[in-house]
Residue, then its C-alpha position, 0 to 999 in steps of 0.5 A: x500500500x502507498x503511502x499517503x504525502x501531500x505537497x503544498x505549493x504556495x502561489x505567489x500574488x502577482x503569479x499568472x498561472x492558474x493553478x492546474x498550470x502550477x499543479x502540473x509544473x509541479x508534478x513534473x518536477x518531482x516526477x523527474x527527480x524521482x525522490x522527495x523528502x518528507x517534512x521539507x519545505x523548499x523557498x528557492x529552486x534554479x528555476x524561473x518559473x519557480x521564482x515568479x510563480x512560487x513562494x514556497x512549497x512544503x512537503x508533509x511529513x511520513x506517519x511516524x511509522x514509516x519515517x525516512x529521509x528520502x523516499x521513492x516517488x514509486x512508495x507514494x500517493x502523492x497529493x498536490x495542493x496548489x493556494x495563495x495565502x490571503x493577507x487581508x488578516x482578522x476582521x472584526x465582527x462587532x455585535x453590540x455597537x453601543x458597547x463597542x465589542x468585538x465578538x468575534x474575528x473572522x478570517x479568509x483562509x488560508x491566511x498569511x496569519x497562520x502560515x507555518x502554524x500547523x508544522x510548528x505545533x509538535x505533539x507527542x501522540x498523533x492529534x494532528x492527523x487524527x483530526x484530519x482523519x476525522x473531518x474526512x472521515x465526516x465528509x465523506x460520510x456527509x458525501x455517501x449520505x450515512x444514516x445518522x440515526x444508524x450511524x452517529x457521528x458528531x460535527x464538533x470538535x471539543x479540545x480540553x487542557x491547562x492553559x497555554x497548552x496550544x488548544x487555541x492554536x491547533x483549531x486555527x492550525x487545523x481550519x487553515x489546514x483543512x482549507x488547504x488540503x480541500x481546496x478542489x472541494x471548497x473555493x475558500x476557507x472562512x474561520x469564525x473566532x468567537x469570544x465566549x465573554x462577549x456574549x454577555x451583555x450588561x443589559x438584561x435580556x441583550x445577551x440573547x440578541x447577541x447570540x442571535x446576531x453571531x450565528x445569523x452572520x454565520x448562517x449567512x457564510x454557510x450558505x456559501x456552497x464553495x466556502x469551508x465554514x469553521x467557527x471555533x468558540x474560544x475559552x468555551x469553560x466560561x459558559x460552561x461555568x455561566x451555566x452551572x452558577x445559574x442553575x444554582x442561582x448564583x447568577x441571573x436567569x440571563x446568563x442561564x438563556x444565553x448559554x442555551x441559545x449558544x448550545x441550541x445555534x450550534x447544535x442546529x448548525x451541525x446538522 
């Protein structure tokens, strides 16, 4: 059985090509010199095309398995993924205008903002390809037409841990990642970055509102058939606690009706 590579190509702004031209350059280049080396990434070739169309190329790594130094182009099912990263970086998403909060930010992936992120995050068991395989694995479910109530599988990713611990980062690292690697399926990536603490509003009732006005912007993304929606709901503990002090009433019923709405909007999304 081959083993699975993928070689990203990242393409410069200003380059004229399209990206099935760049793809299949590519793709002759390493046919000819017969052998790549896994976790490489090459910034500058003896090629002109390479120097005005091609900002980088980066070659992912083997399973730890079945690690070498350079391997046969023969052992491999290589995947070529050719993309420009978006430079235009987080635009603000504010909710309550009076209180001048910004509730979320929202990114166009792939993003210069976490170029490099993925590989920079090194973890002692295999998450990183786990996740992978998992979003896949739901799409191609989602693709076959799967049964849910036969076979159930969930469309949320939680990630818990101590602080500082990368959780944050591997879910940026991740939806830049996938917007790479499902550029034939997805024309675009968009990553959502909500606030937990700012859907609570200091005006009683407002925080309701609030959540509605999120997630009717992220409804509106999702009607984009050719944009990979992510929405990653930061420091997501604080509405768990919102939730656990007002049923002890320790806190208003206000908090208690906004972490709900944030449970309901999310469960009627990933459906």
């Amino acid at each position: 059985m081959k083993l699975p590579v993928h070689i990203e190509i990242i393409q410069r702004q200003d380059s004229t090509l399209t990206r099935d031209a760049l793809r299949i350059y590519i793709k002759k280049m390493v046919d000819d010199e017969g052998f790549i080396t896994p976790g490489m990434t090459i910034q500058n070739m003896n090629s002109p095309i390479f120097e005005e169309h091609v900002q980088a190329i980066y070659i992912s790594e083997l399973p730890t398995e079945h690690e070498k130094e350079r391997v046969s182009i023969s052992e491999l099912n290589i995947k070529y993924h050719v993309y420009r990263l978006d430079n235009a970086g987080p635009q603000p998403e504010v909710m309550d205008e009076e209180e001048d909060i910004t509730a979320a930010n929202h990114w166009v992936l792939p993003s210069s903002d976490f170029h490099g992120l993925w590989e920079s995050l090194i973890y002692d068991s295999g998450i990183k390809e786990n996740l992978l395989s998992f979003v896949e694995t739901t799409l191609l479910f989602s693709d076959r037409e799967v049964d849910t109530n036969i076979v159930s599988w969930n469309r949320v990713v939680l990630l818990h841990g101590p602080p500082g611990t990368g959780k944050t980062s591997l879910c940026k690292a991740l939806a830049q990642k996938l917007s790479i690697r499902l550029a034939d399926r997805y024309r675009h990536g968009q990553l959502v970055e909500i606030n937990s603490h700012s859907l609570f509003s200091k005006w009683f009732s407002e925080s309701g509102k609030l959540v509605m006005k999120m997630f009717e912007k992220i409804r509106e993304l999702i009607e984009d058939k050719e944009a990979l929606v992510c929405v990653l709901l930061d420091e997501v503990e604080s509405l768990a606690h919102a939730r656990s002090a007002s049923l002890s009433s320790s806190e208003p019923s206000d908090s208690l009706r906004v972490v709900n709405a944030v449970l309901t909007q999310i469960d009627q999304m990933k459906r």
